[in-house]
C-alpha positions in Angstrom: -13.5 -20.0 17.9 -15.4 -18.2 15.2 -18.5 -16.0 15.0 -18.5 -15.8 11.9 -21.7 -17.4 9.7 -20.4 -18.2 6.4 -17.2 -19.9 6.5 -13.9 -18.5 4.7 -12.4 -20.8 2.5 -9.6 -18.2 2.2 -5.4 -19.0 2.2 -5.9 -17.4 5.9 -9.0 -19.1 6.7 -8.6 -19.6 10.8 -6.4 -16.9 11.4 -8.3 -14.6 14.3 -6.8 -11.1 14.0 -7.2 -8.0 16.2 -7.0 -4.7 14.8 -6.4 -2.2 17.2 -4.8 0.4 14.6 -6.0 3.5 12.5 -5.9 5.6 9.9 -4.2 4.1 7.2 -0.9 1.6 7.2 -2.8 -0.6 10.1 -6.0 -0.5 8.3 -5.0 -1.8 5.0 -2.6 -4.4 6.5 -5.5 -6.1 7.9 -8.0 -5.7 5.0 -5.2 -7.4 3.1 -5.4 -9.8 5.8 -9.3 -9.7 6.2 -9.6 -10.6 2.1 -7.8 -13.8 2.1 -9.7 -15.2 4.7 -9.1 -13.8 7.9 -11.3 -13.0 10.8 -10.6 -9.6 11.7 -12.4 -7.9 14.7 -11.4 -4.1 14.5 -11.3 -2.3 17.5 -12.0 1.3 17.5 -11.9 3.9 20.8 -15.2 5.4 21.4 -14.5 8.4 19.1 -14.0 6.1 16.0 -11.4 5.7 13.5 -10.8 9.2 12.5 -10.7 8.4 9.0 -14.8 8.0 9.2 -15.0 11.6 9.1 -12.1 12.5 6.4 -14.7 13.6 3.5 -16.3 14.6 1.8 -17.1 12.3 -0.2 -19.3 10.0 2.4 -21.5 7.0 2.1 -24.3 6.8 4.6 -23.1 9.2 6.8 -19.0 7.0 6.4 -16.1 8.9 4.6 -15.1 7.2 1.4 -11.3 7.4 3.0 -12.6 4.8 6.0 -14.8 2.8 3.0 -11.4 2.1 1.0 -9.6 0.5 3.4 -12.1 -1.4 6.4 -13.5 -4.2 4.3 -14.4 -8.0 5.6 -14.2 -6.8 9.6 -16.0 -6.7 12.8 -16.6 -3.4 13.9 -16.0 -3.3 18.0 -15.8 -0.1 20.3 -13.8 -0.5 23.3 -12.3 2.3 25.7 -8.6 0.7 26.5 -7.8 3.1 29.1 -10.6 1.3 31.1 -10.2 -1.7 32.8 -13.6 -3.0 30.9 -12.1 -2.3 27.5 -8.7 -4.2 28.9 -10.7 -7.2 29.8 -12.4 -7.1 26.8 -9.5 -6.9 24.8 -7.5 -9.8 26.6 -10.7 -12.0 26.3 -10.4 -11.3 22.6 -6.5 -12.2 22.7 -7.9 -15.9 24.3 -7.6 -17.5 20.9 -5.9 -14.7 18.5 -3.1 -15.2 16.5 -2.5 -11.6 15.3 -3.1 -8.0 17.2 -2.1 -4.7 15.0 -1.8 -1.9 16.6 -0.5 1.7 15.5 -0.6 3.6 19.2 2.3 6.2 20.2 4.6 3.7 21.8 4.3 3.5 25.3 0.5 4.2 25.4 -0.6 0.1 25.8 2.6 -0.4 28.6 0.7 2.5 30.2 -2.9 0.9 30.3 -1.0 -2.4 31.2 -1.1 -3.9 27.8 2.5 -3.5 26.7 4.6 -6.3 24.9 6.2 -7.6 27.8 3.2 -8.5 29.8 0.9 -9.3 26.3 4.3 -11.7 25.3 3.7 -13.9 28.7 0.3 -13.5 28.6 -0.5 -14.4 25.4 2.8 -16.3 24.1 1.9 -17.3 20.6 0.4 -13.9 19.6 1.7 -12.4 16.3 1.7 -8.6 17.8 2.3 -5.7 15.3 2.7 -2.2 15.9 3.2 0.3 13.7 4.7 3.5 14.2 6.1 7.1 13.0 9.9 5.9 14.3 9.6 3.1 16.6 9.9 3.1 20.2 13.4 4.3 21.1 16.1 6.1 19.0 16.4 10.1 18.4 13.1 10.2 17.0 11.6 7.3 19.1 8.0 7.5 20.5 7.4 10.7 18.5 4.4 10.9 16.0 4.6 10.3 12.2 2.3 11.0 9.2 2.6 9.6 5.8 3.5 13.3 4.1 6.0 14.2 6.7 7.8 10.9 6.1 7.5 11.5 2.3 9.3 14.8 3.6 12.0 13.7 5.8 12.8 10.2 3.8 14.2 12.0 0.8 10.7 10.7 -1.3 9.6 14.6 -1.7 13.4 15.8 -3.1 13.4 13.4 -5.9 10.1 14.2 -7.0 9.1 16.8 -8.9 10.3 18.7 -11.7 14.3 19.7 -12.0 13.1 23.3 -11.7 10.8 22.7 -9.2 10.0 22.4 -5.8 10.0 18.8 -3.8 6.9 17.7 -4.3 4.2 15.3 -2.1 3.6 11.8 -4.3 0.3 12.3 -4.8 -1.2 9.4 -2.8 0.1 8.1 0.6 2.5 5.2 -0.7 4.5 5.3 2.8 1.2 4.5 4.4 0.3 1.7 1.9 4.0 0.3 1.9 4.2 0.1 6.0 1.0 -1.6 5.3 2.2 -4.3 2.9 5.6 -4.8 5.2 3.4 -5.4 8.2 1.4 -8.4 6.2 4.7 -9.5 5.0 6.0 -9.3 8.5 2.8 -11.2 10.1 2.8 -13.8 7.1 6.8 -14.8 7.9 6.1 -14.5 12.0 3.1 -17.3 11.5 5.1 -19.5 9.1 7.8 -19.4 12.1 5.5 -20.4 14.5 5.4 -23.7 12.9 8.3 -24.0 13.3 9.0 -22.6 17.1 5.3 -22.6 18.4 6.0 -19.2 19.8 4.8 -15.4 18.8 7.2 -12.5 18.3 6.7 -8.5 18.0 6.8 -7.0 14.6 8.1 -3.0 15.1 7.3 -2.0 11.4 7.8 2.2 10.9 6.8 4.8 8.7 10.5 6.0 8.3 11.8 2.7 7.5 9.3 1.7 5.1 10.3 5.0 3.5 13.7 4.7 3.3 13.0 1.2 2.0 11.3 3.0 -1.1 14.5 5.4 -2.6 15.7 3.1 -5.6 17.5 3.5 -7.3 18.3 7.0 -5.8 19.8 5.2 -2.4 22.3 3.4 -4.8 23.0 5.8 -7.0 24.2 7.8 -4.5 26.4 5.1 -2.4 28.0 4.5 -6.3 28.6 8.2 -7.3 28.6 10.7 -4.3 26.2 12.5 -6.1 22.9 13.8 -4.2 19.9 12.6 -6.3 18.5 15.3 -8.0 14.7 15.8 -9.2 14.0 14.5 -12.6 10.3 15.6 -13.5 8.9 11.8 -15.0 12.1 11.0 -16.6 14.2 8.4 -14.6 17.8 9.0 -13.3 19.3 5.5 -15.0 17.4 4.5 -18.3 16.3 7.0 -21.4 13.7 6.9 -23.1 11.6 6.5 -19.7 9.5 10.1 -19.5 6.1 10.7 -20.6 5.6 12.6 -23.8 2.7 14.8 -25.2 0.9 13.9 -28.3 -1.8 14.6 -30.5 -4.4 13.5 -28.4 -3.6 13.0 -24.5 -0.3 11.6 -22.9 2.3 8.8 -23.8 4.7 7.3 -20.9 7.9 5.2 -22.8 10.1 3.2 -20.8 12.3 1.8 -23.3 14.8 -0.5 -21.0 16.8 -1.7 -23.6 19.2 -1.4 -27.3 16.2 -3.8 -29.0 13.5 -2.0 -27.4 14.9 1.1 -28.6 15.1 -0.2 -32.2 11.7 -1.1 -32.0 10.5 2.0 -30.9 12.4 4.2 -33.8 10.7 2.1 -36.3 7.0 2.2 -34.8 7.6 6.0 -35.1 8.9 5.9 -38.4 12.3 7.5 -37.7 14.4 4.3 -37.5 17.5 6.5 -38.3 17.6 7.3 -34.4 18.5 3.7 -33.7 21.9 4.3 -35.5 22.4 7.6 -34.1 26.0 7.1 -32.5 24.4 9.9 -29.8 21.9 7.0 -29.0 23.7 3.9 -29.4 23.6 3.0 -25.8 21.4 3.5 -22.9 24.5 5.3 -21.5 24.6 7.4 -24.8 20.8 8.2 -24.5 21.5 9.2 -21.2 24.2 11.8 -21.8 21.8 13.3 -25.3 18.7 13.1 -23.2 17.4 16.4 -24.7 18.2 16.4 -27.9 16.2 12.5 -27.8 13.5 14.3 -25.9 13.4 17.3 -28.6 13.3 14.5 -31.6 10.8 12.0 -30.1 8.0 15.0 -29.2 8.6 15.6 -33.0 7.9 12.5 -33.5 4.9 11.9 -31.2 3.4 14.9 -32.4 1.2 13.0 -34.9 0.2 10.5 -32.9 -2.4 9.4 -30.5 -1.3 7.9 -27.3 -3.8 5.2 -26.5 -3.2 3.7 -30.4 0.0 4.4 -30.5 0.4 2.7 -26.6 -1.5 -0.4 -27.7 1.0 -0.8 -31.0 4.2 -0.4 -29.1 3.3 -3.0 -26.2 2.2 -5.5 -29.0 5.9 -5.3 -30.5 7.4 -5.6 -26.9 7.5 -2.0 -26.1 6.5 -0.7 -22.7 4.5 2.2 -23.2 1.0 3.6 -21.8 -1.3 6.1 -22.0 -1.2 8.5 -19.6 -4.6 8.1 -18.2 -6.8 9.9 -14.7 -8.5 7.3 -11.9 -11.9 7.6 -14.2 -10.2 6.4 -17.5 -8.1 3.6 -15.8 -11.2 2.2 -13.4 -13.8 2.1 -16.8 -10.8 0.5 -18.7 -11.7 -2.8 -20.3 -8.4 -4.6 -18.6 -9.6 -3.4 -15.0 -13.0 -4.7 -15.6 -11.1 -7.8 -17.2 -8.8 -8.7 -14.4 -12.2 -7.9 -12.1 -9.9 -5.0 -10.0 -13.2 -3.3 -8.8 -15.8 -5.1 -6.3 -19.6 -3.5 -6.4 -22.0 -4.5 -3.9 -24.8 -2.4 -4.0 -23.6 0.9 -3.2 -20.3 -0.5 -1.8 -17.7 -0.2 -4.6 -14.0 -0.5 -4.4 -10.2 -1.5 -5.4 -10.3 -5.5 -5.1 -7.6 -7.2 -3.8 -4.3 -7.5 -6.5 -3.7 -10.7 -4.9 -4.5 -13.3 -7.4 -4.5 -16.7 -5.6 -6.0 -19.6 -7.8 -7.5 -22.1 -5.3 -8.2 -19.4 -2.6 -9.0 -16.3 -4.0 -9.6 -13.2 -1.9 -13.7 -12.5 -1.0 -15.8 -9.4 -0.3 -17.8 -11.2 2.9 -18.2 -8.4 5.0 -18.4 -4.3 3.7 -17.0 -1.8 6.0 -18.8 -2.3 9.6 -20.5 0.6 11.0 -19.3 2.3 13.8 -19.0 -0.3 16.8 -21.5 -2.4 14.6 -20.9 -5.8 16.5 -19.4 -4.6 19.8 -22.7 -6.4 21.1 -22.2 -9.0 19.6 -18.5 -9.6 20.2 -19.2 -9.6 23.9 -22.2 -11.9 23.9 -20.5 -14.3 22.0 -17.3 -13.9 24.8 -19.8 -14.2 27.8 -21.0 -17.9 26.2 -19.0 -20.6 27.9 -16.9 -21.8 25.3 -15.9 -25.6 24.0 
């Protein structure tokens, strides 16, 4: 059963999902969800999402943070602890195929909504939760946070520079890789249940996600012994691969190869370096790192990166400028591969999944707080067919 007026032609087109999560992971799991077609009802507790109020920057009186990732959703209000908001929610379950949910584990088995009794309930539900460390465990039940996973995971001690202190990645990839494993973990529970016609629960954590994230630094350790260490932008396995000053702004190489590397020399007109015995190999490069470093930002001193970027890819040459969020949103490719959806005063990061038949929609911008909770329960009190 759908509410919704104009029809979704997307690859998840039917799927009814409720989204009982916050913040950030759950969120963007189900906008991911919510683009390609599916019918996502999000359920907040009467004192909102906090996200609504991490700004500024707001729109209409809605933090930019919430904005980013609450796209093509119902917005509902329901107090679980209640036994109204319960009913609600199970009346919801009826005909869902998904719930996400990102509580401190134990909190729904205390209002009587735990997986157990949600599992017989509701037996083909697809129910996600995601948490700091799951529900059991040393760690289990207690809460997590994007930076303190960056933290603990090892993510903070291999970046940075060498002299340096661990350092934060400057935007909350644990929080948007949970979220991509959880849509990867709904998408394979729903092609089961083809198969077995029954639902499963998905336990999709922080800390796993971000231990999932240290390569190569997980394997080079299990190969050498040796802790990983911080390397500034350079990486740990392949040199060139470090960004570079030039004349005018930054340069990132990532020369992955012996041809690449011949390539390279001769764009910069110093094709001596490719039969340097110290930089023969990408083992050799490795070992003479500085004194490569010390003759490339020679080298690169009379260049400009964009240009000089744009002539290296077009000889096979991975290489970019090193550009700020302004620069890389008004650049020609992002308009090109249409990576920014406007709608008025809505404007945002489109989806990077490129589907040709059904391709992912802007039908509904964020919802206001509890913006259809009236709605929602008309439609449930209608007898249904």
């Amino acid at each position: 059963m759908t509410i919704t007026e104009q029809n979704s032609s997307g690859a998840l087109a039917g799927c009814k999902v409720i989204d009982l999560s916050r913040v950030l992971g759950g969120p963007y799991c189900t906008q991911i969800l919510g683009d390609h077609g599916a019918e996502v009802f999000k359920v907040e507790p009467p004192s909102g999402d906090e996200t609504r109020g991490w700004g500024p920057p707001f729109l209409d009186g809605t933090a930019s943070y919430f904005i980013g990732v609450n796209r093509n959703k119902y917005g509902l209000s329901l107090d679980l602890s209640q036994p109204d908001g319960q009913a609600f929610l199970k009346n919801l379950l009826q005909d869902a195929d998904v719930l996400v949910e990102n509580f401190k584990p134990g909190t729904l088995e205390k209002w009587g909504l735990g997986v157990d009794v949600l599992q017989a309930q509701f037996p083909r539900l697809v129910h996600c939760r995601i948490s700091g460390f799951g529900a059991d465990g040393p760690l289990g039940g207690l809460p997590g946070y994007d930076a303190c996973a960056q933290a603990m995971c090892g993510l903070m001690s291999v970046n940075g520079e060498g002299d340096g202190d661990p350092t934060r990645v400057g935007l909350p990839v644990v929080d948007m890789v949970t979220g991509l494993n959880a849509a990867l973990a709904i998408l394979l529970a729903i092609n089961e249940r083809h198969v077995s016609g029954k639902g499963q629960f998905l336990d999709i954590t922080l800390f796993d996600c971000a231990i999932s994230l240290l390569h190569p630094h997980a394997a080079n350790y299990f190969y050498s012994g040796k802790v990983p260490e911080r390397t500034g932008n350079a990486h740990p396995n392949i040199s060139p691969y470090d960004s570079f000053p030039t004349a005018e702004g930054e340069i990132f190489l990532a020369v992955g190869n012996n041809r690449q590397f011949e390539i390279m020399a001769g764009v910069l007109g110093c094709p001596e370096l490719a039969s340097d015995p110290r930089f023969g190999t990408n083992a050799d490069r490795l070992i003479n790192r500085a004194a490569l470093r010390a003759m490339l930002v020679q080298q690169l001193s009379g260049h400009v990166a964009a240009d000089l970027a744009q002539r290296l890819l077009q000889k096979g040459v991975p290489a970019a400028p090193v550009l700020n969020v302004e620069q890389l949103l008004q650049h020609p490719h992002t308009r090109h591969r249409n990576m920014v959806l406007e709608q008025g005063a809505y404007r945002a990061i489109a989806s990077p999944i490129k589907l040709s038949r059904t391709p992912a929609t802007l039908r509904r911008l964020p919802p206001d707080f509890s913006e259809h909770t009236e709605v929602v329960r008309a439609w449930l009190a209608k007898p249904q067919h």
